[in-house]
Biopython code that builds the backbone (N, CA, C, O; Angstrom):
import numpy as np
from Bio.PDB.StructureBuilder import StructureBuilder

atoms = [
    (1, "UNK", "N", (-19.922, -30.704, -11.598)),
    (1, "UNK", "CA", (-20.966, -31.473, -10.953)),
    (1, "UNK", "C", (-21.289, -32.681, -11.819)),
    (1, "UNK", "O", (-20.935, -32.687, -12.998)),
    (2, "UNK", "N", (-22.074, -33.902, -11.178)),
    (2, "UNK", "CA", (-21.638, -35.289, -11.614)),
    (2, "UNK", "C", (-23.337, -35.521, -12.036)),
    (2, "UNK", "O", (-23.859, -35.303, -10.943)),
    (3, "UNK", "N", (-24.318, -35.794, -12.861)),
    (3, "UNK", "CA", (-25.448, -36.078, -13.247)),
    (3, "UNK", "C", (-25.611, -37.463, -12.618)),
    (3, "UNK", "O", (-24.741, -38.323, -12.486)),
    (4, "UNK", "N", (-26.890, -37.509, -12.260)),
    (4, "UNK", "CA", (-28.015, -36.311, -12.262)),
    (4, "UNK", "C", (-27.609, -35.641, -10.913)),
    (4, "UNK", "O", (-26.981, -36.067, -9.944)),
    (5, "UNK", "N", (-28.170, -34.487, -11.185)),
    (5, "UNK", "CA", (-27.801, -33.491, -10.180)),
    (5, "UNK", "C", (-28.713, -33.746, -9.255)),
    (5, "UNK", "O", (-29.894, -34.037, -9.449)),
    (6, "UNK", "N", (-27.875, -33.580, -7.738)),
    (6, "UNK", "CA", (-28.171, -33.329, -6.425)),
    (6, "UNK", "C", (-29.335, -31.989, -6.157)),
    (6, "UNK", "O", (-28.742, -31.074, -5.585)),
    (7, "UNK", "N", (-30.519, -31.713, -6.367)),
    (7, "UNK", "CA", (-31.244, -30.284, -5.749)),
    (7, "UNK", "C", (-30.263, -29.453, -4.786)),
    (7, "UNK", "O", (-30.039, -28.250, -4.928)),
    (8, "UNK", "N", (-29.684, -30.308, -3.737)),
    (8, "UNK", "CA", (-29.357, -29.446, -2.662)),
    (8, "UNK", "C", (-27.924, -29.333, -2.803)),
    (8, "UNK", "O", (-27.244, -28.588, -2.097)),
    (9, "UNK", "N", (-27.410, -30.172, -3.834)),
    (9, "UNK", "CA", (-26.267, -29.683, -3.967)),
    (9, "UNK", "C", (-26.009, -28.210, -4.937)),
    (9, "UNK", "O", (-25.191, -27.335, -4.652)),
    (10, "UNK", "N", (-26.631, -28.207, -5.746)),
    (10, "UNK", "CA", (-27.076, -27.564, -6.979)),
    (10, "UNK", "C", (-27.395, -25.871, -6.131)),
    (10, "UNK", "O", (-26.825, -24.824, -6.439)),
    (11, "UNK", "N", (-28.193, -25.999, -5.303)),
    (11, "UNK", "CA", (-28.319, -25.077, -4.505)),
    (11, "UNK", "C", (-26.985, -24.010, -3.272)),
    (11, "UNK", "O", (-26.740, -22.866, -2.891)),
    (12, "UNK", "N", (-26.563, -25.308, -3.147)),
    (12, "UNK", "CA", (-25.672, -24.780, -2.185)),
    (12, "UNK", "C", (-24.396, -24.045, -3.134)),
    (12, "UNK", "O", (-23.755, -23.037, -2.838)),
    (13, "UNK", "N", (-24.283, -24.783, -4.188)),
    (13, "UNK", "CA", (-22.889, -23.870, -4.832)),
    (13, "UNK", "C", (-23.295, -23.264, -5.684)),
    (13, "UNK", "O", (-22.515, -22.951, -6.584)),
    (14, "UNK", "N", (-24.637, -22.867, -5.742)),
    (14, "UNK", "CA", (-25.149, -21.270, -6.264)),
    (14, "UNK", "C", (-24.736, -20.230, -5.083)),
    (14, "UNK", "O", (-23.920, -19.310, -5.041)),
    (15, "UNK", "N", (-25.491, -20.677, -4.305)),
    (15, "UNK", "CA", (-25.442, -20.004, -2.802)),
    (15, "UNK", "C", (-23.788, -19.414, -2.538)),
    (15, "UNK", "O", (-23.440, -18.273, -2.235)),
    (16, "UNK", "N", (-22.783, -20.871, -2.820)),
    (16, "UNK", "CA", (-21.736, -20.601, -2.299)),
    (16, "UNK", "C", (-21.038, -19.479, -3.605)),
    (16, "UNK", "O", (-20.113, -18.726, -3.300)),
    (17, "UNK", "N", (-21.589, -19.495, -4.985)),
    (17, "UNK", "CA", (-20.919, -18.850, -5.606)),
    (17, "UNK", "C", (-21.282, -17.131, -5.379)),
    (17, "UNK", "O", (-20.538, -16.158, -5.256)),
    (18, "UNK", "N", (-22.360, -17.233, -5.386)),
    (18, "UNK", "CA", (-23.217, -15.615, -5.132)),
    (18, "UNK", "C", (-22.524, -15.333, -3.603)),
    (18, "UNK", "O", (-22.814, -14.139, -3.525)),
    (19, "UNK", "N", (-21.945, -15.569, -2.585)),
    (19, "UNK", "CA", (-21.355, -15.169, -1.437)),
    (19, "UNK", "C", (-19.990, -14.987, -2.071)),
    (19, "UNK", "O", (-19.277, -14.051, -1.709)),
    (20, "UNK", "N", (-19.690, -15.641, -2.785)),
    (20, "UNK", "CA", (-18.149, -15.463, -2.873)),
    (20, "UNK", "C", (-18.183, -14.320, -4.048)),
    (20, "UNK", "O", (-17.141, -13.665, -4.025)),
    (21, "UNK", "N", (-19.159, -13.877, -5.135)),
    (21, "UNK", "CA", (-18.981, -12.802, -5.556)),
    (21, "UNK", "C", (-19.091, -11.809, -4.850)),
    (21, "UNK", "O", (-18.020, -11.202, -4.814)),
    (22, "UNK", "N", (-20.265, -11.103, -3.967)),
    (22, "UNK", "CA", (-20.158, -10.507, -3.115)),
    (22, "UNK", "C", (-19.381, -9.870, -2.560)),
    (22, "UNK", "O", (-19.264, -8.652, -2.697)),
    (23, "UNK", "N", (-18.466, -10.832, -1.573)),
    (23, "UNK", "CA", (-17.168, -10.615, -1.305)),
    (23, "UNK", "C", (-16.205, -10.055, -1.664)),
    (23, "UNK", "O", (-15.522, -9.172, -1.145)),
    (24, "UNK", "N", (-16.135, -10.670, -2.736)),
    (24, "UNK", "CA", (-14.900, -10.048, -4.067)),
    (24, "UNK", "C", (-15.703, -8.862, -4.332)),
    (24, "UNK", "O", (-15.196, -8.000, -3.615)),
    (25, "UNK", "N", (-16.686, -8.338, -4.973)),
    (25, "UNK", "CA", (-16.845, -6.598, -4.678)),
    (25, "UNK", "C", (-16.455, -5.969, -3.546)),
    (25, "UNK", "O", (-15.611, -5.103, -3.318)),
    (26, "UNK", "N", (-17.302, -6.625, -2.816)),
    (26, "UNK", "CA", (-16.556, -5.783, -1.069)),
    (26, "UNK", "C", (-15.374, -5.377, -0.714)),
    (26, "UNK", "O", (-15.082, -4.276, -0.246)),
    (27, "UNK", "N", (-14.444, -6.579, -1.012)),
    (27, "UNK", "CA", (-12.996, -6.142, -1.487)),
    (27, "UNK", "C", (-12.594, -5.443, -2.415)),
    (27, "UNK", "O", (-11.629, -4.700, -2.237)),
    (28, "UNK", "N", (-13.187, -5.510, -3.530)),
    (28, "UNK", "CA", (-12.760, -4.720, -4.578)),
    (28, "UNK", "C", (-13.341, -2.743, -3.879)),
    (28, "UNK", "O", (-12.898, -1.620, -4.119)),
    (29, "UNK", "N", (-14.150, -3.113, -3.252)),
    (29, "UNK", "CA", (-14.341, -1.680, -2.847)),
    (29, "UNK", "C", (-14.009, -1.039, -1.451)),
    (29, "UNK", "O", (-14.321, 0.044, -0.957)),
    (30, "UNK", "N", (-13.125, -2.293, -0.909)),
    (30, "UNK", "CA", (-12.070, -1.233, 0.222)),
    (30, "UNK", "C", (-11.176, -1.088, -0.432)),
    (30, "UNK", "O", (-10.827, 0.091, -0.381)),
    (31, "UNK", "N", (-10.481, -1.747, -1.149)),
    (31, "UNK", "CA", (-9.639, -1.744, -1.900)),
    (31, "UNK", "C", (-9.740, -0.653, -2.836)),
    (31, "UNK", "O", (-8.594, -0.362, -3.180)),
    (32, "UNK", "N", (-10.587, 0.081, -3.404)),
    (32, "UNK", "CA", (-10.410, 1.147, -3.885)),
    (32, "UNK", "C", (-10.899, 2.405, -2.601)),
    (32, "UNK", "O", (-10.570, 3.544, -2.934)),
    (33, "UNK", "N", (-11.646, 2.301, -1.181)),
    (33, "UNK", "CA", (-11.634, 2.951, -0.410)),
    (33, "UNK", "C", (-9.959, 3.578, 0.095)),
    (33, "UNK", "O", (-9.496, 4.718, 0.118)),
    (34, "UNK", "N", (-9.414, 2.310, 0.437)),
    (34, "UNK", "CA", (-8.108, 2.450, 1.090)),
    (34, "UNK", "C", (-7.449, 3.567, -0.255)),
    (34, "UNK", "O", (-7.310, 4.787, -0.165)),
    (35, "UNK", "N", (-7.182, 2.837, -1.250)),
    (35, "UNK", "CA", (-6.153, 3.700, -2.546)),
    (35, "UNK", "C", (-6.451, 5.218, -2.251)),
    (35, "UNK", "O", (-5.530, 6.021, -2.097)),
    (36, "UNK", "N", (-8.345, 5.728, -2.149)),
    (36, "UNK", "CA", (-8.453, 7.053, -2.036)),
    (36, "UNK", "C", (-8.136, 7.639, -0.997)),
    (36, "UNK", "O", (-8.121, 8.866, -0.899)),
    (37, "UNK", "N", (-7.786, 6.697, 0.082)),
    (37, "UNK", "CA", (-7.181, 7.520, 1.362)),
    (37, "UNK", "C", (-5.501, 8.023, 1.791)),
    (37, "UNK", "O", (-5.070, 8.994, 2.413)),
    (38, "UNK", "N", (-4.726, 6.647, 1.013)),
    (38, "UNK", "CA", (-3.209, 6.557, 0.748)),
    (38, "UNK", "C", (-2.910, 8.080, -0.044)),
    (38, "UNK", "O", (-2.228, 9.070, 0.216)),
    (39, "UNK", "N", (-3.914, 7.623, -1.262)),
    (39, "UNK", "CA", (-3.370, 9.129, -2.473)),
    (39, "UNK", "C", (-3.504, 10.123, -1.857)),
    (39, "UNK", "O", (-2.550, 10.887, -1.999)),
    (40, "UNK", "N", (-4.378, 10.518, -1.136)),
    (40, "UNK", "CA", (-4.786, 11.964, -0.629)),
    (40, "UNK", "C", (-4.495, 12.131, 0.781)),
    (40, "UNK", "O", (-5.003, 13.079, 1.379)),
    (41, "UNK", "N", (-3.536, 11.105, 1.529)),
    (41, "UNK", "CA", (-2.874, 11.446, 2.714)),
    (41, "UNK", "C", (-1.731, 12.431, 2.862)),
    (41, "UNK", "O", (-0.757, 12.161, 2.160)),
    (42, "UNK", "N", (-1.624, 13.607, 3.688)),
    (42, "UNK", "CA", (-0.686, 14.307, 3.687)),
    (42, "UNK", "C", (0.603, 13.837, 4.030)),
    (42, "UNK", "O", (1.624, 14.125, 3.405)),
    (43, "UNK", "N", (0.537, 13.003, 5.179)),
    (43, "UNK", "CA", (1.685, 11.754, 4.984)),
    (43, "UNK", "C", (2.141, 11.084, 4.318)),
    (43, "UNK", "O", (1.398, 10.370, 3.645)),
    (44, "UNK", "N", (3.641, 10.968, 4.158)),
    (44, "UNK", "CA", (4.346, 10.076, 3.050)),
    (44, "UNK", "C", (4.271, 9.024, 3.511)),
    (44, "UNK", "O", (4.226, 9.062, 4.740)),
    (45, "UNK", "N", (4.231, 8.002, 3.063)),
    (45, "UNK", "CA", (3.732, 6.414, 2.679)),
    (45, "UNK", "C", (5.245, 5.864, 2.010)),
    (45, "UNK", "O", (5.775, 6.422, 1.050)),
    (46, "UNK", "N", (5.715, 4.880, 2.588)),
    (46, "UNK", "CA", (6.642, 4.574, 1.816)),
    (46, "UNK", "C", (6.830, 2.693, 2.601)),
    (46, "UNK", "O", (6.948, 2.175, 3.711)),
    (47, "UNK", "N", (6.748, 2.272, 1.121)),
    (47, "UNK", "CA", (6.950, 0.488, 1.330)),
    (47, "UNK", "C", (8.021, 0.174, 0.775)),
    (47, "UNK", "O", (8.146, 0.181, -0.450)),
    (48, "UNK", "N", (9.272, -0.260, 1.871)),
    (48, "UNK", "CA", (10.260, -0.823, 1.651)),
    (48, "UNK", "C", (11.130, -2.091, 1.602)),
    (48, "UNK", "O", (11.795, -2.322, 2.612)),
    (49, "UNK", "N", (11.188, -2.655, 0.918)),
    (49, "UNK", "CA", (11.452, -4.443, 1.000)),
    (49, "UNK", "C", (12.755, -4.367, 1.928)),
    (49, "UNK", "O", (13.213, -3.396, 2.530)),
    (50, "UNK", "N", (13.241, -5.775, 1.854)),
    (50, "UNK", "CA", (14.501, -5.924, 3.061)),
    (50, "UNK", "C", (15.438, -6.019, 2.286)),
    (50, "UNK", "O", (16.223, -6.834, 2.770)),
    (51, "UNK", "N", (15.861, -5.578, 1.192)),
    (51, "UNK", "CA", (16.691, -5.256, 0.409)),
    (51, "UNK", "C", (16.768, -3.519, 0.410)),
    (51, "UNK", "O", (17.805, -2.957, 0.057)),
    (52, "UNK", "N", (15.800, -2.906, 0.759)),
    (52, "UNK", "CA", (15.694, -1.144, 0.768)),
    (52, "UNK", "C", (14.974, -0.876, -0.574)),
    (52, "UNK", "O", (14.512, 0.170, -1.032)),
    (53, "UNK", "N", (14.993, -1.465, -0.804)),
    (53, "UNK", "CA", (14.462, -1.319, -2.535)),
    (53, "UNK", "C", (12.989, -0.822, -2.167)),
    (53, "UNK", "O", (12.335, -1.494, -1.369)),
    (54, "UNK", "N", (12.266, 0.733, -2.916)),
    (54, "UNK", "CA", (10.802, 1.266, -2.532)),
    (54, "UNK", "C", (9.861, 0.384, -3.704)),
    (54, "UNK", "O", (9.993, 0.301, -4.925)),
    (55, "UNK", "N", (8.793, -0.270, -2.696)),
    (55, "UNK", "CA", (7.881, -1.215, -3.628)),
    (55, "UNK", "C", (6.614, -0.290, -3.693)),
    (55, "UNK", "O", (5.723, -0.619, -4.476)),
    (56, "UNK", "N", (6.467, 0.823, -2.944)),
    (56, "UNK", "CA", (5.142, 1.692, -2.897)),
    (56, "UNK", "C", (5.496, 3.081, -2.804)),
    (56, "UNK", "O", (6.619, 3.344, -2.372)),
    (57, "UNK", "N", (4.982, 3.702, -3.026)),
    (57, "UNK", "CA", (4.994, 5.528, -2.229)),
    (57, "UNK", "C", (3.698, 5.966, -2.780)),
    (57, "UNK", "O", (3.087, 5.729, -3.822)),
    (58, "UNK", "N", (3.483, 6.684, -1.730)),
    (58, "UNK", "CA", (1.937, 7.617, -2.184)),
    (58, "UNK", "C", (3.043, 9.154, -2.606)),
    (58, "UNK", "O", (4.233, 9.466, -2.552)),
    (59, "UNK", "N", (1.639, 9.793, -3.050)),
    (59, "UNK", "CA", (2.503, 11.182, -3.784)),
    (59, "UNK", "C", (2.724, 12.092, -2.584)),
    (59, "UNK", "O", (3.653, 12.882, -2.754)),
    (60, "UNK", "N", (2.157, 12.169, -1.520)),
    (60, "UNK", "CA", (2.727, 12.957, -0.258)),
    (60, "UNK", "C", (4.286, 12.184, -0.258)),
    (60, "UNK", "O", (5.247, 12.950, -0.326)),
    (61, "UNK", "N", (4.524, 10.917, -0.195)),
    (61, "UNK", "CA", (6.161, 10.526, -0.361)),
    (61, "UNK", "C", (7.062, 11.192, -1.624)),
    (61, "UNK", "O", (8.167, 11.722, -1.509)),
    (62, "UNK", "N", (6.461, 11.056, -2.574)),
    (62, "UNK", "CA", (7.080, 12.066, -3.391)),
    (62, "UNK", "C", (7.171, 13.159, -3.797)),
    (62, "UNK", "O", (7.861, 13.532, -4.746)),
    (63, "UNK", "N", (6.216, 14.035, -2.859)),
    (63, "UNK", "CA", (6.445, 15.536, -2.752)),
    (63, "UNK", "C", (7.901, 15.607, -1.468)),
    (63, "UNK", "O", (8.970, 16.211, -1.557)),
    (64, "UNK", "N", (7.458, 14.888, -0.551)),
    (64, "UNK", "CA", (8.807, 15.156, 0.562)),
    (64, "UNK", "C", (10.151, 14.867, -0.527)),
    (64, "UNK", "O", (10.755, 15.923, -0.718)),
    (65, "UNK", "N", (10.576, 14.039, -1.056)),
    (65, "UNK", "CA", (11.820, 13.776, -2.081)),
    (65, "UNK", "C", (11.655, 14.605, -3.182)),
    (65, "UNK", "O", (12.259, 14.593, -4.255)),
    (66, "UNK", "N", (10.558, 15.492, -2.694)),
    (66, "UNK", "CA", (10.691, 16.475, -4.041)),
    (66, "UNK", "C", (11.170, 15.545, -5.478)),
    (66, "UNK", "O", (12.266, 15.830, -5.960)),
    (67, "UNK", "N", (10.367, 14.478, -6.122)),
    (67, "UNK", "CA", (10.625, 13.586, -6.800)),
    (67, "UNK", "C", (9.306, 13.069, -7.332)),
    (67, "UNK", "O", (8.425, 12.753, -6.532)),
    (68, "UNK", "N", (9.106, 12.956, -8.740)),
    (68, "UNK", "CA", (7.846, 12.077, -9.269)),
    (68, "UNK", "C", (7.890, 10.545, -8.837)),
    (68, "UNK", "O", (8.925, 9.879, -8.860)),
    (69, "UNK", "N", (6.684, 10.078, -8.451)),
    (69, "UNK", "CA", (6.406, 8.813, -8.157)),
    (69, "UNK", "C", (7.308, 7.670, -8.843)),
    (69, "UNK", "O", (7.874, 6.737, -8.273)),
    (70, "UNK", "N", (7.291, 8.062, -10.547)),
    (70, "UNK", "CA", (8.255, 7.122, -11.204)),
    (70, "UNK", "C", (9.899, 6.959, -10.614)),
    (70, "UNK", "O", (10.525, 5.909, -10.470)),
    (71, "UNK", "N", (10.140, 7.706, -10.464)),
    (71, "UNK", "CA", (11.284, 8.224, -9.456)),
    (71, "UNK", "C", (11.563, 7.699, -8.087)),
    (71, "UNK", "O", (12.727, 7.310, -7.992)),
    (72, "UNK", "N", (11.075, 7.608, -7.333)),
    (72, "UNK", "CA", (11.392, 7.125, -6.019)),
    (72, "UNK", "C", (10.947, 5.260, -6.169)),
    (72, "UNK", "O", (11.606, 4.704, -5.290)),
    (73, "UNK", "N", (10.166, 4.277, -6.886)),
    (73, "UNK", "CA", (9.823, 3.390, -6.981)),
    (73, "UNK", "C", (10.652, 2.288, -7.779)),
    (73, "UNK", "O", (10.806, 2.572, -8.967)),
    (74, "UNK", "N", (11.093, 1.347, -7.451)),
    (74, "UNK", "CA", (11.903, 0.488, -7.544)),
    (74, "UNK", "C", (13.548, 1.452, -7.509)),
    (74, "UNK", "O", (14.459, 1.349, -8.331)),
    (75, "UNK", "N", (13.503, 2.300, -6.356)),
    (75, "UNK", "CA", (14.737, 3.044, -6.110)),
    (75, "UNK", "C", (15.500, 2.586, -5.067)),
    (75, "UNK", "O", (14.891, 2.446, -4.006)),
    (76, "UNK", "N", (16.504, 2.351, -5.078)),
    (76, "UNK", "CA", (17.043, 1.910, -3.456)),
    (76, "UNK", "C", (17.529, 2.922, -2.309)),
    (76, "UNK", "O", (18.469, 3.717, -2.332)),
    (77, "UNK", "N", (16.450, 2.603, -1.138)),
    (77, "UNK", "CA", (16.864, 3.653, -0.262)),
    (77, "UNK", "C", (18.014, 2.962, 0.712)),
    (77, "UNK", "O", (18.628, 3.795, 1.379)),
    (78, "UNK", "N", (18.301, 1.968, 0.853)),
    (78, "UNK", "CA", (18.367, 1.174, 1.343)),
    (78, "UNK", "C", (17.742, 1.277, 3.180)),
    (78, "UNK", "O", (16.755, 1.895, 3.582)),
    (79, "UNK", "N", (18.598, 0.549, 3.885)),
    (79, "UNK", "CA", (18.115, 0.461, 5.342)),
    (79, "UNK", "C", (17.954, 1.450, 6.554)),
    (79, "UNK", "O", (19.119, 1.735, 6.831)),
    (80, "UNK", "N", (17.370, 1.929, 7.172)),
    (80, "UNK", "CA", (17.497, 2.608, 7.623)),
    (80, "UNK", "C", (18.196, 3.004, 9.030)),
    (80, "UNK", "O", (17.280, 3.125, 9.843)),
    (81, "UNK", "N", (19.551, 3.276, 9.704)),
    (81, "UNK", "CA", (19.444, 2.596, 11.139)),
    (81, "UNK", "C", (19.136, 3.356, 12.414)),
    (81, "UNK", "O", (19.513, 4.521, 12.541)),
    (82, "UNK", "N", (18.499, 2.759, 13.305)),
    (82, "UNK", "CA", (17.409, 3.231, 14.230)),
    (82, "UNK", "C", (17.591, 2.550, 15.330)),
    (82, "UNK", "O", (17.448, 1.349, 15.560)),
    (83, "UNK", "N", (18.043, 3.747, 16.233)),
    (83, "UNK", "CA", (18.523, 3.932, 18.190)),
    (83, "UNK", "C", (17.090, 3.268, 18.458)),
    (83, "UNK", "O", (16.944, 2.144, 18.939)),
    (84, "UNK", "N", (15.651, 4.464, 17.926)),
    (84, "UNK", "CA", (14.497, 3.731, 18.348)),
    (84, "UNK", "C", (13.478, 3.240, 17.461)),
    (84, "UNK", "O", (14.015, 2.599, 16.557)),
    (85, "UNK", "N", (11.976, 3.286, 17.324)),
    (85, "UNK", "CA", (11.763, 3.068, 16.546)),
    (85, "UNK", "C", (11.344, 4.250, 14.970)),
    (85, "UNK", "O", (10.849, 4.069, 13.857)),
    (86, "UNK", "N", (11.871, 5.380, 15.709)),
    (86, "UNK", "CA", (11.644, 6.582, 14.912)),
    (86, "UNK", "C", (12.922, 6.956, 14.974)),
    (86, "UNK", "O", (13.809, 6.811, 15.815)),
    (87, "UNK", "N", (12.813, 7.740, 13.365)),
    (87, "UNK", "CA", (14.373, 8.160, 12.757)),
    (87, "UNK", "C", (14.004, 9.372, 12.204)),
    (87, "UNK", "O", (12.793, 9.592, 12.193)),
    (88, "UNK", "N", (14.942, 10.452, 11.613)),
    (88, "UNK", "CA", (14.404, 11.525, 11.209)),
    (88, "UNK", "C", (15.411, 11.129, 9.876)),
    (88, "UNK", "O", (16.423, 10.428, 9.844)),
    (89, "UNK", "N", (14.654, 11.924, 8.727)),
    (89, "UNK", "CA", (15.440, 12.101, 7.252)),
    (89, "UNK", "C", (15.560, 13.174, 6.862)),
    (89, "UNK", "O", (14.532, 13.845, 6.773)),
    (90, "UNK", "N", (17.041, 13.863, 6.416)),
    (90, "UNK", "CA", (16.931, 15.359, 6.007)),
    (90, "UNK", "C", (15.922, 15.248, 4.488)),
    (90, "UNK", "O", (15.867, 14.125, 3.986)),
    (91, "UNK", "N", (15.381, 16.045, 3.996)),
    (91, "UNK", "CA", (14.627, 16.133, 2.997)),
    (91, "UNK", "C", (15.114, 17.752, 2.150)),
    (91, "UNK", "O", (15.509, 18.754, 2.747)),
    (92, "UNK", "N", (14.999, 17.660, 1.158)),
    (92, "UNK", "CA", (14.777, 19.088, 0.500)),
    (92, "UNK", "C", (13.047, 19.311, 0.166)),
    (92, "UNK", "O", (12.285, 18.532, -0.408)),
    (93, "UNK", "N", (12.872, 20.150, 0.529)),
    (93, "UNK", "CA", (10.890, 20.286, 0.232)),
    (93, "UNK", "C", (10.957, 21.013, -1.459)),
    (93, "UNK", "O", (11.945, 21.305, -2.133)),
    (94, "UNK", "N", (9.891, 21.108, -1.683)),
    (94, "UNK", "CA", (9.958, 21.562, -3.324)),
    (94, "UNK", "C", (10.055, 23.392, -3.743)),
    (94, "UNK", "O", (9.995, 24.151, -4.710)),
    (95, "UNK", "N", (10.261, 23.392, -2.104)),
    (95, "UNK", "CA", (10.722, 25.207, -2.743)),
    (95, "UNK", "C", (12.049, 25.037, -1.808)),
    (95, "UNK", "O", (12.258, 25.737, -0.817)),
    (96, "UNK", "N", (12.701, 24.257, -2.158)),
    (96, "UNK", "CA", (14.602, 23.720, -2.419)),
    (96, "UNK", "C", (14.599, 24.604, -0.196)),
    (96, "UNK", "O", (15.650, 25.084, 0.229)),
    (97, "UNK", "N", (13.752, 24.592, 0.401)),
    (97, "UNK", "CA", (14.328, 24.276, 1.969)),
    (97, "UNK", "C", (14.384, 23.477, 2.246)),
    (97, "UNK", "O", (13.408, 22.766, 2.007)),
    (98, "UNK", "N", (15.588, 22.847, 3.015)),
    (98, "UNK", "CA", (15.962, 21.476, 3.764)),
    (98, "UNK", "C", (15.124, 21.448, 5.047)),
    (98, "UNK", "O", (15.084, 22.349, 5.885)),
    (99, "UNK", "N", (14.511, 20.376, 5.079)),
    (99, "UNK", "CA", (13.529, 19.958, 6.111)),
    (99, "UNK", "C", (13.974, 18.839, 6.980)),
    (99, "UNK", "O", (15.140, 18.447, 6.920)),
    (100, "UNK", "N", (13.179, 18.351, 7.717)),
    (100, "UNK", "CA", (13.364, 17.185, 8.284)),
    (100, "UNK", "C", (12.346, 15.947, 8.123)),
    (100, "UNK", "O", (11.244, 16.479, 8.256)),
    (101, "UNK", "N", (12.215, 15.056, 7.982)),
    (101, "UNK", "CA", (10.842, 13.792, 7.962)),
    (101, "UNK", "C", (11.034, 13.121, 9.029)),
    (101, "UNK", "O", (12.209, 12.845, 9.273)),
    (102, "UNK", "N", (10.124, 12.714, 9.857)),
    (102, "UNK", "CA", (9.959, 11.785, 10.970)),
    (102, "UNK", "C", (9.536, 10.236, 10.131)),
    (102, "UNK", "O", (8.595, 10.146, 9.342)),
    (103, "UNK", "N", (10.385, 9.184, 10.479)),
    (103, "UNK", "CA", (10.199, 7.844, 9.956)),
    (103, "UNK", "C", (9.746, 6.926, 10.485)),
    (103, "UNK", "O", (10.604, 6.416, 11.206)),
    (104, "UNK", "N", (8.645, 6.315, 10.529)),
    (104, "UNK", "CA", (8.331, 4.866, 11.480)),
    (104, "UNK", "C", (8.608, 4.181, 10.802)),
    (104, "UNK", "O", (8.053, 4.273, 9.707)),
    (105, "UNK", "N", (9.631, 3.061, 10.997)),
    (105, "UNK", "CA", (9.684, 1.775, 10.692)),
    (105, "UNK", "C", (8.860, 0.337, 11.318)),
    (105, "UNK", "O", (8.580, 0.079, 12.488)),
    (106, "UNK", "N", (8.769, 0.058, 10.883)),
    (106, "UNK", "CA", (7.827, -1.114, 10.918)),
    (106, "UNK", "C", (8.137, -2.789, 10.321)),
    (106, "UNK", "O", (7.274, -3.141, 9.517)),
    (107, "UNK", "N", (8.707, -3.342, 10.465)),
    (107, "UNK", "CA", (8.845, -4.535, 10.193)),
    (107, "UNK", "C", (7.327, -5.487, 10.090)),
    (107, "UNK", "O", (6.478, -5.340, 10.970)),
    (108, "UNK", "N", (7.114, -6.402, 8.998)),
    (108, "UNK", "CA", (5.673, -6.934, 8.910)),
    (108, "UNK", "C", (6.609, -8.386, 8.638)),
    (108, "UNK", "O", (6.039, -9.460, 8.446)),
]
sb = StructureBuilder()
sb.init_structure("model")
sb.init_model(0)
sb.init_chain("A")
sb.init_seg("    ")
for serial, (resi, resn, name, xyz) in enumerate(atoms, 1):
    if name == "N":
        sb.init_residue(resn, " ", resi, " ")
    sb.init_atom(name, np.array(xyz, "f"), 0.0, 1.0, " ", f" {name:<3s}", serial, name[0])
structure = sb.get_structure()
């Protein structure tokens, strides 16, 4: 700001700064809403770039791969290919029975 100061300018980018902190908590607290809902979804979660390469998994994804999180993440699954928009994946579950997973793909 350029002296002597404007009152109403002075005002407004208080105003505008206190809204924009705000905000940024608000976000900061779906943003930790969402994380507690991903982690503790019984559904596997899995974010895959267009290379196949996994950029996310929640731990329901790495219980189905019977696999620690470190493990399945920057792993290549690669592509998946799909008649529709659902695919099934054989899986081993963690007491070593072969299962099946239902897959939605999703393009963003």
């Amino acid at each position: 700001m350029n002296k002597p100061f404007q009152h109403q300018e002075v005002l407004a980018r208080v105003k505008t700064d206190l809204t924009i902190k705000k905000q940024a908590e608000k976000l900061k607290q779906s943003e930790a809403n969402l994380n507690t809902i991903v982690t503790h979804l019984y559904d596997g979660i899995l974010i895959i770039d267009q290379d196949g390469v996994v950029k996310f998994a929640n731990p329901a994804a790495a219980r189905m791969f019977n696999q620690p999180l470190e493990a399945i993440l920057n792993h290549t699954l690669g592509k998946p290919i799909l008649a529709d928009e659902i695919a099934e994946l054989d899986i081993i579950r963690a007491n070593g029975q072969v299962g099946v997973a239902e897959i939605t793909v999703s393009e963003t």
